[in-house]
C-alpha positions as a LaTeX table, in Angstrom:
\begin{tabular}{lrrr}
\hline
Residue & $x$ (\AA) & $y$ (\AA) & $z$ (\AA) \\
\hline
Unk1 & 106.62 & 68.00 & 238.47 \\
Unk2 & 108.85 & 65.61 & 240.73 \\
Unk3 & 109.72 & 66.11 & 244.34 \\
Unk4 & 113.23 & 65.19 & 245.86 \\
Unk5 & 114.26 & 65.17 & 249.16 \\
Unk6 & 117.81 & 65.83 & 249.76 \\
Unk7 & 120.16 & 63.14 & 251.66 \\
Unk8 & 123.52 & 63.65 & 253.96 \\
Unk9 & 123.91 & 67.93 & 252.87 \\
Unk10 & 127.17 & 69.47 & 254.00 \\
Unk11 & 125.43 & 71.76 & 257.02 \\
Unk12 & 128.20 & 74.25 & 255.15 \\
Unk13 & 126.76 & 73.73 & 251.75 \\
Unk14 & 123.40 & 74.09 & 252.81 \\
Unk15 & 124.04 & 77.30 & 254.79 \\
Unk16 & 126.24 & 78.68 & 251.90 \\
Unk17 & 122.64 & 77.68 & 249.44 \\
Unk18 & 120.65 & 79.15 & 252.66 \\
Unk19 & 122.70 & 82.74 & 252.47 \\
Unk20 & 122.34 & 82.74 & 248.56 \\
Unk21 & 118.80 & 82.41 & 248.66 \\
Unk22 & 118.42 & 84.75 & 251.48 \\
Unk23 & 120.87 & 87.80 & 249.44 \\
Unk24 & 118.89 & 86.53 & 245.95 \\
Unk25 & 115.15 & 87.03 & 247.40 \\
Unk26 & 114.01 & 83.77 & 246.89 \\
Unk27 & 113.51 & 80.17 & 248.71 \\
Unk28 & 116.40 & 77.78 & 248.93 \\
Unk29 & 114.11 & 75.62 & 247.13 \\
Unk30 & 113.91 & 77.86 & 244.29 \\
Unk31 & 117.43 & 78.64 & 244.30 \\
Unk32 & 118.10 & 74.63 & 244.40 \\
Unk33 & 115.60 & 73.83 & 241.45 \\
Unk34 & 117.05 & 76.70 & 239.32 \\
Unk35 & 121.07 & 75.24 & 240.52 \\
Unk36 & 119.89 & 71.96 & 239.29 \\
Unk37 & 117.85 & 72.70 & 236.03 \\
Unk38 & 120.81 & 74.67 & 234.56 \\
Unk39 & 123.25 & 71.66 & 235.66 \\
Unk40 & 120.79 & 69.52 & 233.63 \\
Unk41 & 120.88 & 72.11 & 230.79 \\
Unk42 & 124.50 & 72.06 & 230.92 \\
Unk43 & 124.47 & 68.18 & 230.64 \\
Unk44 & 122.33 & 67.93 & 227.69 \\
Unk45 & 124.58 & 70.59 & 225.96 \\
Unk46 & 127.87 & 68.66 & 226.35 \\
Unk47 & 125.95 & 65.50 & 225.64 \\
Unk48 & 125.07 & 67.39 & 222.25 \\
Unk49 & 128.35 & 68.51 & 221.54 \\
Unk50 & 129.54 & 65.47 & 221.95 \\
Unk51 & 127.04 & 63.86 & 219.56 \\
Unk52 & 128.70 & 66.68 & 216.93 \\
Unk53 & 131.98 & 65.89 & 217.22 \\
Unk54 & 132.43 & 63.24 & 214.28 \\
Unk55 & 130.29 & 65.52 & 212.22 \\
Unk56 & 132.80 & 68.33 & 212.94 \\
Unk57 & 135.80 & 66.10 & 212.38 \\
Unk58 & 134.50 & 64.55 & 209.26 \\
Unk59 & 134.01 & 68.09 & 207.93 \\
Unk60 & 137.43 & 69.33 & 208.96 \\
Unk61 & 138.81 & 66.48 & 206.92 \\
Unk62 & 137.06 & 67.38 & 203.91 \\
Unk63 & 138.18 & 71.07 & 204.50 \\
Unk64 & 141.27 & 69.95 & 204.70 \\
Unk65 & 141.52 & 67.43 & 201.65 \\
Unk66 & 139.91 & 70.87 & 199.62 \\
Unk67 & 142.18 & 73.07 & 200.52 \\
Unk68 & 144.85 & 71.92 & 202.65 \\
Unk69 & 145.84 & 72.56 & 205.72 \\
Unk70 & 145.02 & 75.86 & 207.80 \\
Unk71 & 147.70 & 78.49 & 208.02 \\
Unk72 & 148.96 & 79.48 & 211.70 \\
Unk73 & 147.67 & 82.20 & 213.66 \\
Unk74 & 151.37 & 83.36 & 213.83 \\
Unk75 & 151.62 & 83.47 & 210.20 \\
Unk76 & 148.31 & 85.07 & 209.76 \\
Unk77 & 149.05 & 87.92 & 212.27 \\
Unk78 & 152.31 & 88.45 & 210.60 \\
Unk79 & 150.94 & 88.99 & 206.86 \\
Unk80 & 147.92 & 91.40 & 208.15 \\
Unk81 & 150.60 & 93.54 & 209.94 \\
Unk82 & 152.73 & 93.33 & 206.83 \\
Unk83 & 149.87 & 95.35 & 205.10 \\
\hline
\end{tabular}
């Protein structure tokens, strides 16, 4: 597990992270590695979604080319009320 020490914190931010911890029952370094390991989380799922995008793309096109294009939402709406 790696340690980091924590450079040039807002004395706001770190009293806002203080009172968090403090109303959530745990440390501020808990509250800090939990902050950070769902920011990290959060990283690697855009950086996966991004990795999907041509796939999606390239399959929307081929949707597309099979069976034209996709009726509007407006449209759509209109015909189920219609029934």
């Amino acid at each position: 597990m790696g340690a980091m020490t924590v450079r040039h914190l807002d004395p706001k931010t770190a009293e806002v992270l203080r009172r968090r911890a403090r109303a959530e029952g745990r440390s501020m370094n808990d509250l800090v590695v939990a902050i950070l390991t769902r920011a990290a989380a959060e990283d690697e799922r855009r950086e996966r979604m991004r990795e999907q995008r041509p796939r999606a793309e390239a399959l929307r096109r081929q949707l597309r080319r099979r069976f034209g294009a996709p009726a509007g939402s407006e449209k759509l709406l209109r015909e189920d009320r219609g029934r």
